[in-house]
C-alpha positions in Angstrom: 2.1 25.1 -36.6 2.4 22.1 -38.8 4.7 20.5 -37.0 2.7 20.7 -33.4 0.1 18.4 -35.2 2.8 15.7 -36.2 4.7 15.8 -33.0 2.2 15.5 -30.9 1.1 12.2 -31.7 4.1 10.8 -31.7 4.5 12.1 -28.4 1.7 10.9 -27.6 2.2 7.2 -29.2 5.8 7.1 -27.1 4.1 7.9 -24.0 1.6 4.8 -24.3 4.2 2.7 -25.1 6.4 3.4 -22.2 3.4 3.6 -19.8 2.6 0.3 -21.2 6.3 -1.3 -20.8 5.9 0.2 -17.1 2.5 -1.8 -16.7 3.9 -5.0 -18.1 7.4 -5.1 -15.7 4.2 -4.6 -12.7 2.6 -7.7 -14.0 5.3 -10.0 -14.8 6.1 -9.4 -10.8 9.8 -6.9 -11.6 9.3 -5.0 -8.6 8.4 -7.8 -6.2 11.6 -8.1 -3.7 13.5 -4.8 -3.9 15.0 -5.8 -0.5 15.8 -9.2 -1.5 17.8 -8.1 -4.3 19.8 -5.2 -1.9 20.9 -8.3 0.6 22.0 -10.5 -2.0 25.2 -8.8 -2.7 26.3 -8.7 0.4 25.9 -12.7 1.1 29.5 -13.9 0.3 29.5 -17.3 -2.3 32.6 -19.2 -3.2 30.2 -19.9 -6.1 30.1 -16.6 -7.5 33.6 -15.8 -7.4 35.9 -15.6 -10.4 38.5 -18.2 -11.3 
């Protein structure tokens, strides 16, 4: 039973720090062109091809 009460604020720690990695990729604007970034691999550059 020990173990439930050090687990479980770890658990608990890891969960507020991935919620708050989720919450800071909102804010610093991650997620703002999902279809932007789906077309560009389909525009064909000379620039972006290998040598």
């Amino acid at each position: 039973m020990s173990i439930v009460l050090f687990l479980a604020p770890i658990s608990l720690f890891i969960a507020v720090v991935g919620l708050g990695a989720f919450w800071w990729t909102l804010k610093s604007g991650q997620y703002d062109d999902p279809a932007g970034d789906a077309a560009r691999i389909l525009i064909d550059d000379p620039e972006d091809r290998p040598l």
